[in-house]
C-alpha angles and dihedrals in degrees: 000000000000129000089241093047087045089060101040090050089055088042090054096046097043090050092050087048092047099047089036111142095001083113087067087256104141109243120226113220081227088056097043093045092055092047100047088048088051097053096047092046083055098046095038088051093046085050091050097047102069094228100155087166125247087253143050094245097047094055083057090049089054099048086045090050083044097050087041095055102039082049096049105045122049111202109121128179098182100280099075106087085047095056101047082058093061093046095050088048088048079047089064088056103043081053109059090051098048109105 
């Protein structure tokens, strides 16, 4: 998968996990706990993985996938808080160059 799939596909599920239900439709704990898994599986192993993006915008397109998924899913053991912090000061950076 590419790194542009991969984060469209964790923007996609986090959304989902964050609008679930939103629609009236009742939510199943069993349904919610996989969901919220999947998308921090998704998120820690972006994270993990060291993509940055060959672009600028890309870059952009990966913090916003990773913020996405840290503030969907809840799930937390312990590291959470301290890598949002480094994608919102990559963030920073990303910003000053966009046009």
């Amino acid at each position: 998968m590419s790194l542009s799939e991969e984060t469209l596909s964790l923007q996609r599920a986090a959304h989902d996990l964050m609008y679930l239900g939103m629609d009236g439709s009742p939510v199943y704990s069993d349904d919610l706990s996989r969901r919220n898994g999947e998308v921090y599986r998704m998120t820690t192993a972006l994270y993990n993985s060291g993509f940055k993006g060959s672009t600028v915008e890309e870059q952009a397109n990966v913090c916003l996938a990773l913020l996405m998924g840290y503030n969907a899913s809840f799930i937390d053991h312990g590291e959470k808080q301290e890598h949002i912090q480094e994608i919102l000061n990559r963030c920073w950076d990303i910003l000053e160059v966009l046009p």
